[in-house]
C-alpha positions in Angstrom: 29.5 5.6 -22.4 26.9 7.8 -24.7 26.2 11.2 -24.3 22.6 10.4 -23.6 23.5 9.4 -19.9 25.7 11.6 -18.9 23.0 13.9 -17.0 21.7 11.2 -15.0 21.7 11.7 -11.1 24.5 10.3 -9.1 21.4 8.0 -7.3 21.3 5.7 -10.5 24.1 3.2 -11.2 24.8 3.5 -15.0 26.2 0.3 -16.2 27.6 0.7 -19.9 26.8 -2.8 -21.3 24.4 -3.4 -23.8 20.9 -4.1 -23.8 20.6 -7.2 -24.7 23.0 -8.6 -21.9 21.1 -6.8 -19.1 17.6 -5.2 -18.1 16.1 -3.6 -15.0 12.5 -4.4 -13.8 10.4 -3.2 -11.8 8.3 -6.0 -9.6 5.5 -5.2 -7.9 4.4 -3.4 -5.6 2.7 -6.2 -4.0 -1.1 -5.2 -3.0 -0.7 -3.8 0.9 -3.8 -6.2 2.4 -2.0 -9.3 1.9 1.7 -10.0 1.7 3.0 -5.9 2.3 3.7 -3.6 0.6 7.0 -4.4 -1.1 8.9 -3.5 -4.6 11.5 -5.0 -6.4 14.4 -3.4 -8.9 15.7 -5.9 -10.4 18.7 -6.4 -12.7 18.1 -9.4 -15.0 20.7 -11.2 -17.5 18.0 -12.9 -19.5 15.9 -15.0 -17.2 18.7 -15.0 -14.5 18.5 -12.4 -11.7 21.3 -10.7 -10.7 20.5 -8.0 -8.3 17.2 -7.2 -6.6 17.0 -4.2 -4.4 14.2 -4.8 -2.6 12.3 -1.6 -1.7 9.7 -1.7 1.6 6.7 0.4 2.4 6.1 1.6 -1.3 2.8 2.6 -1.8 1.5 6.4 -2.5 -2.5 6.3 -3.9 -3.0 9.9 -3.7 -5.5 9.1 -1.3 -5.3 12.6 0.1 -5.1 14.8 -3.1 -8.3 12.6 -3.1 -9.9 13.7 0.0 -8.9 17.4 -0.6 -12.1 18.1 -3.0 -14.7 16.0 -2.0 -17.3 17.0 0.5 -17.5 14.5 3.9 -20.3 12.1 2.1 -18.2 11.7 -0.7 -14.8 11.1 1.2 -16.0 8.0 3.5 -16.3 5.9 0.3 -11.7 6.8 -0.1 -11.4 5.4 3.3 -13.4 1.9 2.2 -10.7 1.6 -1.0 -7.7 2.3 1.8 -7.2 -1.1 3.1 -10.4 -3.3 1.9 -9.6 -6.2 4.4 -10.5 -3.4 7.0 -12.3 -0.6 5.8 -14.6 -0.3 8.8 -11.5 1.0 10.7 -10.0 3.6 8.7 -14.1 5.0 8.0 -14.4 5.0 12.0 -11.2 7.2 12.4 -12.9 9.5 9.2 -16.5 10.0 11.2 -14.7 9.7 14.6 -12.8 12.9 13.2 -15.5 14.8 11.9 -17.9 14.3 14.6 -15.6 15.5 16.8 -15.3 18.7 14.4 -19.0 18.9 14.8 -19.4 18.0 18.3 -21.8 15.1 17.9 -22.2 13.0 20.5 -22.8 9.0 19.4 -25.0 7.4 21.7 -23.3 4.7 23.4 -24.6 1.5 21.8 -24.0 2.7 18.4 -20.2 3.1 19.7 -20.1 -0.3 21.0 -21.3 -1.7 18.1 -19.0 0.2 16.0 -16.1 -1.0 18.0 -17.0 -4.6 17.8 -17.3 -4.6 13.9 -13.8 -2.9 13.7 -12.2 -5.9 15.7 -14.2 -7.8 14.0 -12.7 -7.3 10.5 -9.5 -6.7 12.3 -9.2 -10.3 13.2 -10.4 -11.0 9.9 -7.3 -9.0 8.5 -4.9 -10.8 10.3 -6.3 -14.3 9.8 -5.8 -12.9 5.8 -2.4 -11.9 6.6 -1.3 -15.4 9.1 -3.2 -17.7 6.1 -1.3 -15.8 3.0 1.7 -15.6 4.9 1.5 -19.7 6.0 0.6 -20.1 2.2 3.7 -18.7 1.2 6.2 -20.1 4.3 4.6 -23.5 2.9 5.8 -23.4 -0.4 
């Protein structure tokens, strides 16, 4: 084994072949609104896969490095780019916080209305999610 790999955590399997035998790629990760959020690492001897380690709920956007310097108009726009088959949800949670900060009271219609359009585009989501998902099973 080189020299050069000596100081690499005990995490990482080091395999001492050469590269043109074997390669590691990273897959993914798949966009969150559709099929979940999922990477692969995976070992590859040419086109043939030999290992994938699959690994679930990978996703970090810095969404709230985001948040930290922007003032409240600026930040309901973050919560649309969160999950964009459902954006009306995660904005409602936003003002539904800050109001409560503020203590503004929402008259009652407008919270109706804001309810139904988040179950709205929640059964949306999940008619994306059932349709991608039947897509897939399908195949």
């Amino acid at each position: 084994m080189s020299t050069a790999v000596k100081d690499i955590p005990s995490q990482f399997e080091v395999m001492d072949q050469s590269l043109e035998s074997q390669m590691t790629l990273s897959m993914g990760p798949q966009h969150p609104s559709t099929h979940g959020v999922l990477r692969l690492d995976l070992r590859l001897d040419g086109e043939l896969v030999i290992k994938a380690i699959p690994d679930i709920g990978y996703l970090h956007t810095g969404m709230e490095k985001l948040f930290e310097y922007k003032k409240y108009q600026q930040g309901i726009v973050i919560t649309d780019r969160m999950d964009y088959l459902n954006p009306l949800g995660n904005n409602l949670a936003y003002v539904m916080a800050a109001e409560k900060l503020l203590g503004i009271e929402i008259p009652e219609r407008a919270q109706v209305i804001r309810v139904l359009m988040c179950e709205l585009q929640r059964i949306a989501s999940h008619m994306v999610w059932f349709g991608t998902c039947a897509w897939t099973w399908a195949q």
